[in-house]
DRENBAVEX-699965 format. One record per residue: x, y, z of N, C-alpha, C, O in turn. Coordinates in steps of 0.1 Angstrom, whole numbers, padded with zeros to 4 digits, always signed. Layout:
BEGIN
XYZXYZXYZXYZ ...
This chain:
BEGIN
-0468-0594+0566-0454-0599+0562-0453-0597+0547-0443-0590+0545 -0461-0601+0536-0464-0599+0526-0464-0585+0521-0459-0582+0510 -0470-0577+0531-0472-0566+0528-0458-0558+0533-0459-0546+0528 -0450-0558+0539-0435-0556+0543-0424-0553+0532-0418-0543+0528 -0426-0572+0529-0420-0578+0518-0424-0568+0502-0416-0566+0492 -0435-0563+0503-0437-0559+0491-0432-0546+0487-0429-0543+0475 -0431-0537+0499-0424-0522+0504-0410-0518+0499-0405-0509+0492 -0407-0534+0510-0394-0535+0507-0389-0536+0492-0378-0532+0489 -0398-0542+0483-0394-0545+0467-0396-0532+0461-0388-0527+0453 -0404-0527+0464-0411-0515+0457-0394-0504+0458-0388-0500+0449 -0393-0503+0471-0381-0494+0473-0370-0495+0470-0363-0486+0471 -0364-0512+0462-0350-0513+0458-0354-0509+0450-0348-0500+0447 -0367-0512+0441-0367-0512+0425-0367-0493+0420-0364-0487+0410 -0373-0488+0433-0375-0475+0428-0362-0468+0431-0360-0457+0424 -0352-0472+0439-0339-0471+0440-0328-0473+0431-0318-0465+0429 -0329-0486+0424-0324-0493+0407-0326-0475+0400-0318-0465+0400 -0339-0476+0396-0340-0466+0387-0337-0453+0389-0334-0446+0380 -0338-0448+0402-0331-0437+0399-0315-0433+0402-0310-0422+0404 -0308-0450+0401-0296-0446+0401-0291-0447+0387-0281-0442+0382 -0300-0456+0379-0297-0459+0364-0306-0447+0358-0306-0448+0346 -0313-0437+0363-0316-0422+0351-0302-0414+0358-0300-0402+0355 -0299-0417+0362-0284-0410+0372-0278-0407+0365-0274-0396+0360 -0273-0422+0361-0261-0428+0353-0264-0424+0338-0255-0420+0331 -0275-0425+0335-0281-0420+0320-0274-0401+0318-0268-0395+0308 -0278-0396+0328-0278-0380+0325-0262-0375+0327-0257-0364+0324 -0254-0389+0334-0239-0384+0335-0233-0389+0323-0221-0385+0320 -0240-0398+0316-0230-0405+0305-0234-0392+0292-0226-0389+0283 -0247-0387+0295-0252-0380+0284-0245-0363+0286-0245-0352+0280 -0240-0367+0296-0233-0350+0301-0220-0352+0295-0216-0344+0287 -0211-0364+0298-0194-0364+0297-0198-0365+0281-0187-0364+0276 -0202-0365+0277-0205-0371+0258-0206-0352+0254-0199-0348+0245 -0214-0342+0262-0213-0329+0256-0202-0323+0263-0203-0322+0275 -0188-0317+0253-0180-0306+0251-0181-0294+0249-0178-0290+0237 -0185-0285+0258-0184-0273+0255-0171-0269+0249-0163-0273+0257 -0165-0264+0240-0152-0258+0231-0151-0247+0225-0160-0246+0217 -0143-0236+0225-0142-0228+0220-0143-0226+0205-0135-0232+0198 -0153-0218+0196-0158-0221+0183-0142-0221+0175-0141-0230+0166 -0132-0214+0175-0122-0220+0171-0115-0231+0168-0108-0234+0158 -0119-0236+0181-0114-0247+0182-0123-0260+0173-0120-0272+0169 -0137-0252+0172-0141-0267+0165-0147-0265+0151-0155-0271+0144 -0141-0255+0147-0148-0247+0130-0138-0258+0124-0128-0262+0130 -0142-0263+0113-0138-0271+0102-0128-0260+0092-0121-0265+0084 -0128-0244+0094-0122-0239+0086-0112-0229+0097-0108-0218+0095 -0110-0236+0105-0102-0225+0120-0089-0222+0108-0081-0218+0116 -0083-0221+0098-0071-0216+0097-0072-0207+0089-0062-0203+0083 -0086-0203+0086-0092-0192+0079-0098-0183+0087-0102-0173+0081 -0100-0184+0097-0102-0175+0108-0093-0164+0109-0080-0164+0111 -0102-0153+0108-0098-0137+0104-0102-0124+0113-0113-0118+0116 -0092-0124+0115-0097-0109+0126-0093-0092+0124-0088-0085+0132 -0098-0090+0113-0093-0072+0107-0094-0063+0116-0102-0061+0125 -0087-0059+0114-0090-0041+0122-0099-0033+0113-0108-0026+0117 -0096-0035+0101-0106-0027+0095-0109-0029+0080-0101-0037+0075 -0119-0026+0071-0123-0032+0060-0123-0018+0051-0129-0009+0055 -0118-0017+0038-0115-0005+0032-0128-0009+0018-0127-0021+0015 -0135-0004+0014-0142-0008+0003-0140+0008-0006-0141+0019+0000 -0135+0009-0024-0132+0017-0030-0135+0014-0042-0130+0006-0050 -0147+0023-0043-0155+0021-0055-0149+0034-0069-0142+0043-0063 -0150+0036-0076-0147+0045-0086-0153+0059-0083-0146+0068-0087 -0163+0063-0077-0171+0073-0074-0178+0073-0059-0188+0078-0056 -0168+0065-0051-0173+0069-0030-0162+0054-0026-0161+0043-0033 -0156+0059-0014-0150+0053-0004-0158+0051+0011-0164+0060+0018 -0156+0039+0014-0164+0041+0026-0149+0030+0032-0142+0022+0025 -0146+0033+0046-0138+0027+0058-0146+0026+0072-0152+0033+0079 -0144+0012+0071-0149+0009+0084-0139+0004+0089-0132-0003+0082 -0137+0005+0109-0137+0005+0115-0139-0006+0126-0150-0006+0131 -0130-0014+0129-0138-0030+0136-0131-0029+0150-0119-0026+0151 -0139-0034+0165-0138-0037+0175-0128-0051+0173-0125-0058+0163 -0125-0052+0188-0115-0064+0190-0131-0073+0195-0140-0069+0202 -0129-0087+0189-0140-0092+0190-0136-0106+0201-0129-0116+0200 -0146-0097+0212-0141-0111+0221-0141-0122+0222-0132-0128+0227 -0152-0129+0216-0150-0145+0210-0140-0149+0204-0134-0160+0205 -0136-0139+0198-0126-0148+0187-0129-0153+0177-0121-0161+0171 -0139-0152+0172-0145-0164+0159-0144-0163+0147-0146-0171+0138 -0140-0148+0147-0135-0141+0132-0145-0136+0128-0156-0139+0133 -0143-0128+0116-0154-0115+0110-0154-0128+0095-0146-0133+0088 -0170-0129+0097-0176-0138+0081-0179-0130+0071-0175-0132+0059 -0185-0121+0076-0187-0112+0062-0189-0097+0067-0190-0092+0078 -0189-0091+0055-0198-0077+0057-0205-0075+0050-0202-0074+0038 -0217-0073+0053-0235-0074+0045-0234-0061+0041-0225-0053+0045 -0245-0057+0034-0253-0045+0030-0269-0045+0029-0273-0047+0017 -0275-0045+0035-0296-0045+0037-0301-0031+0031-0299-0021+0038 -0304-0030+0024-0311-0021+0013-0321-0017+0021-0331-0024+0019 -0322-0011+0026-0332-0002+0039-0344+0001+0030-0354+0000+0037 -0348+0003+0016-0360+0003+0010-0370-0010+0006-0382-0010+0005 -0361-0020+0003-0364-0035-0005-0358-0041+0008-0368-0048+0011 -0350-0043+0016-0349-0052+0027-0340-0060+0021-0337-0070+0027 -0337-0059+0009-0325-0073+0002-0312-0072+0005-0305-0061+0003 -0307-0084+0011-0292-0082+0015-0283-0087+0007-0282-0099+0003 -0274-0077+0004-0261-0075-0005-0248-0081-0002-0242-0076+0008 -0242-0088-0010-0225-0089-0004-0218-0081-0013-0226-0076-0019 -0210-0078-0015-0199-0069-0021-0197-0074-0037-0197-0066-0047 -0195-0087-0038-0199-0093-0053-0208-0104-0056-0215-0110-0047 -0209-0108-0066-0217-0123-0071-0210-0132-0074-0200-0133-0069 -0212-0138-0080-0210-0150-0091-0216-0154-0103-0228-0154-0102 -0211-0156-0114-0216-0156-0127-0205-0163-0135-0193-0161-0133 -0211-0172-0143-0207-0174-0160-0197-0166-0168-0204-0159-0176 -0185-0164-0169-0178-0155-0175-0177-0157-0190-0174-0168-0194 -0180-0148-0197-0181-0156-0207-0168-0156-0221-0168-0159-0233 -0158-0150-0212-0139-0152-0219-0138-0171-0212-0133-0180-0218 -0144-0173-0199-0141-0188-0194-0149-0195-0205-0148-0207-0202 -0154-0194-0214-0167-0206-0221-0150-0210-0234-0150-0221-0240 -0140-0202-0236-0131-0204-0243-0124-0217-0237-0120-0218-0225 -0125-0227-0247-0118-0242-0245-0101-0234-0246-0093-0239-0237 -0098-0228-0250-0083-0225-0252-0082-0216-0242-0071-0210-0244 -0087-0212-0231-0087-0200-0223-0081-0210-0213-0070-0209-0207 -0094-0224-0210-0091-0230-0198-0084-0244-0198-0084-0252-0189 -0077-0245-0210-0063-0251-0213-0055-0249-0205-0050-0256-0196 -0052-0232-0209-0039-0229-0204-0043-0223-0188-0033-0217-0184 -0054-0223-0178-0056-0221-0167-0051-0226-0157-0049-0238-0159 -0050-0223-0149-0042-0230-0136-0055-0242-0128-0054-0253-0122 -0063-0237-0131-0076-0245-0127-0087-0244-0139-0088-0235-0148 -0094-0254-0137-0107-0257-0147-0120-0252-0144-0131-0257-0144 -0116-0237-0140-0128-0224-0134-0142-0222-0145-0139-0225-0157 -0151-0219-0143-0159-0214-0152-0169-0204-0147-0178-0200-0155 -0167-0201-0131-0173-0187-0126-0160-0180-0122-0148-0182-0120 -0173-0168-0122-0160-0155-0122-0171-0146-0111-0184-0145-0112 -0161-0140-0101-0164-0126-0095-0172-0113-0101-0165-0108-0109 -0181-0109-0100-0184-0095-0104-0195-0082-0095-0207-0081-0095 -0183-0075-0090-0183-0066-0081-0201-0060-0079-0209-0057-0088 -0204-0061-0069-0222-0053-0073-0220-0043-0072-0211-0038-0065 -0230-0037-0079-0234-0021-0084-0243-0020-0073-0249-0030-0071 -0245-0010-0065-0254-0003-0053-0258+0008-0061-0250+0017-0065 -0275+0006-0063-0277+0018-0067-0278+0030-0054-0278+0027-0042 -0279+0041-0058-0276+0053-0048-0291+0053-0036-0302+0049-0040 -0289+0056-0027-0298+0049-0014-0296+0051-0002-0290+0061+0002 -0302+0042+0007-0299+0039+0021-0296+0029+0024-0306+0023+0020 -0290+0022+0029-0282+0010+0033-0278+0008+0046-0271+0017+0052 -0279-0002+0052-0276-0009+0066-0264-0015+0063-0264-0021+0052 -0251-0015+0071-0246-0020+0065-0239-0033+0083-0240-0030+0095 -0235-0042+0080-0236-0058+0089-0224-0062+0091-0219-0066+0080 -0216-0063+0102-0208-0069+0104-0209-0080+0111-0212-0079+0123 -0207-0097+0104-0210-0108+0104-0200-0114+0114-0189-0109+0111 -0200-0121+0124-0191-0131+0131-0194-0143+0129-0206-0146+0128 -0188-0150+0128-0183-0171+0122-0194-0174+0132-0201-0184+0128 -0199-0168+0147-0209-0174+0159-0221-0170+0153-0230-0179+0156 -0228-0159+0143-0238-0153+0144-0240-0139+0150-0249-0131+0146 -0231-0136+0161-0233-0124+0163-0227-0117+0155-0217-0120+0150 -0235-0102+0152-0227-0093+0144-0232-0077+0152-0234-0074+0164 -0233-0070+0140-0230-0055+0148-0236-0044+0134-0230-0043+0123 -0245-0039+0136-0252-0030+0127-0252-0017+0128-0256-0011+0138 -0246-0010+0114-0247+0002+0113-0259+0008+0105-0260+0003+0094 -0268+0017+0109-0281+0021+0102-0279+0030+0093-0274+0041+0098 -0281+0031+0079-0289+0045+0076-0274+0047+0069-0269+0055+0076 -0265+0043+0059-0252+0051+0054-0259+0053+0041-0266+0044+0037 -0257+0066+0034-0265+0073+0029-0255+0071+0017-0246+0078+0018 -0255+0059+0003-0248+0054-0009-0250+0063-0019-0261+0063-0025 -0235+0073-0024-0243+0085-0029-0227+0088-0041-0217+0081-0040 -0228+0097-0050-0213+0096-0060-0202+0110-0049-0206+0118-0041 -0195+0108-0051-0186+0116-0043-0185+0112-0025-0181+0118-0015 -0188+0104-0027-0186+0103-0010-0179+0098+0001-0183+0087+0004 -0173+0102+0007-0161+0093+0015-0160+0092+0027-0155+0101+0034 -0169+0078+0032-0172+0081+0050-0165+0075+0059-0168+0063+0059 -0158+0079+0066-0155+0066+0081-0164+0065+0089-0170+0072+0097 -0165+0047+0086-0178+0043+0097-0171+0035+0109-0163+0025+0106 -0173+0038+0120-0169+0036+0134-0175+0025+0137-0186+0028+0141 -0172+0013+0137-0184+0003+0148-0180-0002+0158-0185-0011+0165 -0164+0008+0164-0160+0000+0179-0169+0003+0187-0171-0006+0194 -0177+0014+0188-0190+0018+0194-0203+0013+0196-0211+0013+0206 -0205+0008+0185-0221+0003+0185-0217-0014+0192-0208-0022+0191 -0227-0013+0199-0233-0032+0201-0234-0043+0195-0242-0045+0186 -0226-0052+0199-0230-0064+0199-0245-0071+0197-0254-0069+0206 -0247-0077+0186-0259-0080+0187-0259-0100+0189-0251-0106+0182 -0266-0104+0194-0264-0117+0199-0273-0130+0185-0284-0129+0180 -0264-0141+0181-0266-0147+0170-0284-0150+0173-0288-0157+0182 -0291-0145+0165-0302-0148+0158-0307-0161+0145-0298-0167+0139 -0319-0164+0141-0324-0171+0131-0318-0167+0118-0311-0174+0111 -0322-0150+0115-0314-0142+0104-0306-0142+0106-0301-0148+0097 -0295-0138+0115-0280-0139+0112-0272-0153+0111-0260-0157+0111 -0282-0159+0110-0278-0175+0110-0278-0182+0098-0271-0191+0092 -0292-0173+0094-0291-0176+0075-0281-0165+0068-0277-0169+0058 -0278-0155+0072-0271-0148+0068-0252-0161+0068-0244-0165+0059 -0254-0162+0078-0240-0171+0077-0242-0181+0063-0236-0178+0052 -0248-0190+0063-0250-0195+0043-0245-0188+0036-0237-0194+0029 -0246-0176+0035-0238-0171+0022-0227-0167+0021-0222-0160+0030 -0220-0170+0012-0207-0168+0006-0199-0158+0015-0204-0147+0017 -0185-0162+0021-0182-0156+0032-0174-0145+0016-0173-0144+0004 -0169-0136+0032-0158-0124+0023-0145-0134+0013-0143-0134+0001 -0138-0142+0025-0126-0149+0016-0131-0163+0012-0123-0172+0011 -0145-0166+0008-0145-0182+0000-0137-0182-0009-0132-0171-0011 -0132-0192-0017-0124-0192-0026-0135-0196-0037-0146-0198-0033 -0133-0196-0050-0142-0199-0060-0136-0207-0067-0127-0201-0072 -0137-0220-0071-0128-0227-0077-0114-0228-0066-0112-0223-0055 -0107-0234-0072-0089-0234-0061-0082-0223-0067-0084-0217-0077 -0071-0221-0054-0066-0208-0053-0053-0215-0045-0052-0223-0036 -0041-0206-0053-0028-0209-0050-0023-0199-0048-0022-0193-0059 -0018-0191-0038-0010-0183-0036+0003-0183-0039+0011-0192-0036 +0006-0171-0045+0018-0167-0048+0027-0162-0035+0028-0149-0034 +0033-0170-0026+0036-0164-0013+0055-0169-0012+0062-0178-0016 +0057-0154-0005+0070-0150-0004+0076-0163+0007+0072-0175+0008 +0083-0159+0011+0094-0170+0020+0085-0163+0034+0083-0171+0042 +0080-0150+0037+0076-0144+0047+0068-0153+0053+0061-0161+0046 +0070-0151+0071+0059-0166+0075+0048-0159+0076+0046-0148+0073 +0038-0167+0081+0021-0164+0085+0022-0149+0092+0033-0146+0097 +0018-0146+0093+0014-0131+0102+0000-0131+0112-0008-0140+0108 -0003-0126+0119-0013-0119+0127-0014-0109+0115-0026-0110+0112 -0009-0100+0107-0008-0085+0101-0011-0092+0091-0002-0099+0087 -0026-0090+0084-0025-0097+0069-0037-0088+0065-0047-0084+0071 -0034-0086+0051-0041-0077+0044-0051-0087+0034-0046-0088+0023 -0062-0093+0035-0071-0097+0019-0077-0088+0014-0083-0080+0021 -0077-0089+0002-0086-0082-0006-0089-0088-0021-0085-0098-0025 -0099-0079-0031-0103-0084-0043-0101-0070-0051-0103-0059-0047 -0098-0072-0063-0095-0058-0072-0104-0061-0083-0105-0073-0085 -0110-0055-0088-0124-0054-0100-0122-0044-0110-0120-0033-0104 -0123-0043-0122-0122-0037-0133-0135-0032-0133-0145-0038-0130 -0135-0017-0137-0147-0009-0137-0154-0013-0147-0166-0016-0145 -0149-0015-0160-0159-0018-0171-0159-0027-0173-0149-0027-0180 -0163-0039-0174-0168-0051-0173-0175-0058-0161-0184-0067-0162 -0168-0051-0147-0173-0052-0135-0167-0066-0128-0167-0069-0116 -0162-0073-0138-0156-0085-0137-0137-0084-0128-0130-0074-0129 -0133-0095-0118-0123-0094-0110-0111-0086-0121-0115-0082-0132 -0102-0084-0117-0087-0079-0122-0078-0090-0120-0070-0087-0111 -0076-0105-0126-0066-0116-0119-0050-0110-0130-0042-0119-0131 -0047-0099-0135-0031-0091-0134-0030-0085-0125-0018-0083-0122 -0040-0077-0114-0038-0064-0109-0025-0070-0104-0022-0082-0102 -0014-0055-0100+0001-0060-0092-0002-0050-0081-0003-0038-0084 -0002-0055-0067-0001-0049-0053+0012-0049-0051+0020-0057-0054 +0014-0034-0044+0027-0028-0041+0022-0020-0027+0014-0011-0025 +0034-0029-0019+0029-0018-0001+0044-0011+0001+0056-0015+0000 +0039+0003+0005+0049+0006+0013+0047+0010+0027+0036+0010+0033 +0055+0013+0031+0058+0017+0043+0057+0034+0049+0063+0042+0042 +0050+0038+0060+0051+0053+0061+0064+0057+0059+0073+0053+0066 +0066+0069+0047+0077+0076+0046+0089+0070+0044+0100+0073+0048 +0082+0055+0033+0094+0049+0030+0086+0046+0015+0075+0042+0014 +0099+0052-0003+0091+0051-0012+0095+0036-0017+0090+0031-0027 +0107+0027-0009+0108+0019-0018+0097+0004-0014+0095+0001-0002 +0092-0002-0025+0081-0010-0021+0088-0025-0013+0097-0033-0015 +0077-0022-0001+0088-0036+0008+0081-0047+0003+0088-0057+0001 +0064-0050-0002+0059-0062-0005+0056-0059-0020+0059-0047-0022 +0053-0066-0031+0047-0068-0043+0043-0081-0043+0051-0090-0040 +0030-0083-0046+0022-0097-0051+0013-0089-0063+0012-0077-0065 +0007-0101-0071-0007-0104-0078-0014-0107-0074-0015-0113-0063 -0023-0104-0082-0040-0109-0078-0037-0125-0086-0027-0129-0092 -0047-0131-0082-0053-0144-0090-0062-0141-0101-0067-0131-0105 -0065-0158-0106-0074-0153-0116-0091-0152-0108-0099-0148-0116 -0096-0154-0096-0104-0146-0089-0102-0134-0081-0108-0131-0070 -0092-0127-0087-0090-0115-0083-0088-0110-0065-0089-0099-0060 -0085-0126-0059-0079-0121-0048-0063-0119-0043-0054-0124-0050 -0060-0112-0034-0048-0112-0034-0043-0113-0017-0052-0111-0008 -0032-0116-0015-0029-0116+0000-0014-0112+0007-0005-0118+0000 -0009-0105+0018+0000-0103+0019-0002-0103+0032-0013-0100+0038 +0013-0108+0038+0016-0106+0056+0025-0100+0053+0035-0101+0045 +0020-0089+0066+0027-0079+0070+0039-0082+0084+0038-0091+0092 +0047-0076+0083+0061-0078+0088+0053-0072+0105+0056-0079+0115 +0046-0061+0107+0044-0055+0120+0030-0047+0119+0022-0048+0110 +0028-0043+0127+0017-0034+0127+0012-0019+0126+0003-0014+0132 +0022-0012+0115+0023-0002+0115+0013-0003+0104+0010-0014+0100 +0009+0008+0100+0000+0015+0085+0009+0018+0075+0020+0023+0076 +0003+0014+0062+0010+0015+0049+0001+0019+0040-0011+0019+0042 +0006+0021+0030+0001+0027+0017-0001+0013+0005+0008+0006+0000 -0011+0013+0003-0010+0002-0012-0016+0008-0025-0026+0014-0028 -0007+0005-0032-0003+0005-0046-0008-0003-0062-0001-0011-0068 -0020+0001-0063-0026-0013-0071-0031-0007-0080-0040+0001-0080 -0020-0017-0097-0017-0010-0107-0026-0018-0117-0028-0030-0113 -0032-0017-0132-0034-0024-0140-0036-0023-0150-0043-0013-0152 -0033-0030-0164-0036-0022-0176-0042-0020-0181-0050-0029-0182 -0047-0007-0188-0064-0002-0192-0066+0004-0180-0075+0012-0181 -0061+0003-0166-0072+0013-0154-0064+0021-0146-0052+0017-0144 -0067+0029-0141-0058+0044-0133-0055+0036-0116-0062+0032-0106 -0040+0039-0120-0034+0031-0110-0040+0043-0092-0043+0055-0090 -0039+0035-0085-0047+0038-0069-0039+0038-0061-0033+0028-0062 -0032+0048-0050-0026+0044-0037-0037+0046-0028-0044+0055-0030 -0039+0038-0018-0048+0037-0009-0039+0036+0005-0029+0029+0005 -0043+0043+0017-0037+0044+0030-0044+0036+0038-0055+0040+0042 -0040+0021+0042-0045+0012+0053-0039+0010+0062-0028+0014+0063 -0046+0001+0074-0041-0005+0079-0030-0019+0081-0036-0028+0074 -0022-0024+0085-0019-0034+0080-0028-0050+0084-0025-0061+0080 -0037-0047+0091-0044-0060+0097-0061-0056+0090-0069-0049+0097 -0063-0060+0078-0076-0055+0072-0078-0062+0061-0069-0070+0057 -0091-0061+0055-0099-0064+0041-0099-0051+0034-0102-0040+0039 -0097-0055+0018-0095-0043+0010-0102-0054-0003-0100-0065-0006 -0114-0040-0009-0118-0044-0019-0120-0030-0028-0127-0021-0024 -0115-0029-0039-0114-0021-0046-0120-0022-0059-0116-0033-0063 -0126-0016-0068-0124-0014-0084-0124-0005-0092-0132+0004-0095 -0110-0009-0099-0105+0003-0099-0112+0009-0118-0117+0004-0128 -0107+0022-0113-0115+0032-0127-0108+0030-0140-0096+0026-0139 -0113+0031-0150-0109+0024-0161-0101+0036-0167-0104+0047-0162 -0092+0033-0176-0082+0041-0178-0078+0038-0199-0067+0036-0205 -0089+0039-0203-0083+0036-0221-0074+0039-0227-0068+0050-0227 -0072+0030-0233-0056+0033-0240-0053+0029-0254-0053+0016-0256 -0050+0037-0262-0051+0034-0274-0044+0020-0281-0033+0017-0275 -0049+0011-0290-0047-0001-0297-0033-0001-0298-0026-0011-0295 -0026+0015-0305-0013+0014-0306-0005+0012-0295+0005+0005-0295 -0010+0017-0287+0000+0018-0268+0002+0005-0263+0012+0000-0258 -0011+0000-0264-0014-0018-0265-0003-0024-0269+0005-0031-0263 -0004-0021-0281+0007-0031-0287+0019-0029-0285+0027-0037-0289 +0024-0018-0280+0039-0014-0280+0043-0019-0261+0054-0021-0256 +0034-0018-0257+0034-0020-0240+0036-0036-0243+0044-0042-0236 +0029-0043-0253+0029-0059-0252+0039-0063-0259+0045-0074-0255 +0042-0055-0270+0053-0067-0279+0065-0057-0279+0075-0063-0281 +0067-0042-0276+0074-0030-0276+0070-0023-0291+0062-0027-0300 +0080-0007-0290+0073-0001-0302+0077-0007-0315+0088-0013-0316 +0068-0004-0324+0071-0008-0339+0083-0004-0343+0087-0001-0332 +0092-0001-0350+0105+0005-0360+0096+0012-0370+0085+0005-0370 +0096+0020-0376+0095+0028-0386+0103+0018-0399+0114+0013-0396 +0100+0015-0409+0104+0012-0423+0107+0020-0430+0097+0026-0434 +0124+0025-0436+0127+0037-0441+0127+0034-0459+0136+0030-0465 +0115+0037-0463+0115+0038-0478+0126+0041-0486+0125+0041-0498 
């Protein structure tokens, strides 16, 4: 009887418990959200999807070329891995500017900055070059051969998907293509948001430091009058939405350096620096304040 009775306890109690690890593994299931990374990125309204990325150095152009990326999670960066040294490159740095150390510089500044942009120098080489997604996956091109005169289109709708890794994970840490550096206020038209948006950064050859005058001018195929004009910032970014998705021409002028028309797309990243262009002290001053008069003895 005892021994019945005891069966019988044994079997509610082992019954209790595995209706309460039941209940444990459903409460611990409804608690995880699967979500689309869009939807849960802390920066979803910076989420960017180029068609293509134009990089224009003074002495080699390279165009790449971007897949429609099925996630959705947006392009983070575009790397560069030094195929000799294995060290991976972004397009610029960060440093101490040393016109910002002026107390009277950052008076009159829009923000209380004291780093500045400065484009990297690649010495001539072999280079891997990375396209980064917000998930970790990205997409590797091998072997682009970084050389003076050279102008290549690199294709990556072709190559593979490669699936988020450890490294591409530390790769996400660093400084995306559009971080802001200090605050950044755009100078923006009445035009609304676009899908068709162009960023980019403009860099002065000799100093290596951003361009925050350069003036962007887009036009239109086979049209000379300019439908957008903006500026850069004082970190040398700039931004425009595009009205549609045709290809246009940009126009990016500045003083001291040899003005650029460049042929893009309208849905891309553009980083340029442009070639320095000297100009005499007198021209300076007549461009700033107008020409002198002559004094007739």
């Amino acid at each position: 009887m005892k021994l019945n009775h005891l069966r019988a306890l044994y079997s509610s109690l082992a019954t209790v418990m595995f209706v309460v690890v039941v209940l444990c593994n459903l409460t611990v299931t409804a608690q995880i959200k699967v979500v689309a990374w869009n939807e849960s990125a802390p920066d979803k309204n910076l989420v960017w999807h180029p068609e293509a990325i134009y990089i224009v150095w003074p002495e080699m152009k390279l165009d790449f070329m971007l897949p429609e990326e099925k996630d959705r999670s947006g392009v983070a960066n575009l790397l560069f891995r030094n195929r000799k040294s294995g060290e991976i490159l972004l397009l610029d740095s960060v440093g101490i500017s040393p016109r910002y150390k002026s107390k009277m510089w950052i008076d009159r500044a829009v923000t209380n900055i004291k780093d500045a942009r400065y484009y990297t120098h690649f010495e001539p080489g072999s280079y891997d070059a990375i396209l980064l997604y917000n998930n970790g996956k990205h997409i590797c091109y091998y072997d682009i051969t970084f050389d003076k005169g050279i102008h290549k289109v690199i294709d990556l709708v072709k190559q593979p998907t490669q699936l988020a890794n450890v490294e591409s994970r530390n790769w996400l840490t660093l400084r995306k293509f559009n971080t802001i550096i200090g605050r950044r206020t755009l100078n923006k038209d009445n035009t609304p948001a676009s899908e068709n948006k162009i960023l980019g950064y403009v860099f002065y050859q000799k100093d290596g430091e951003v361009s925050s005058m350069a003036t962007i001018a887009s036009f239109q195929e086979n049209d000379n009058d300019k439908s957008k004009i903006t500026k850069c910032l004082y970190d040398g970014y700039f931004e425009l939405d595009m009205d549609d998705d045709s290809d246009l021409t940009l126009e990016i002028s500045d003083l001291g350096s040899k003005t650029k028309r460049i042929h893009i797309s309208s849905n891309s990243g553009f980083f340029i620096v442009l070639e320095t262009n000297p100009i005499l002290e007198e021209e300076l001053r007549d461009i700033k304040t107008g020409p002198m008069k002559k004094i007739k003895k």
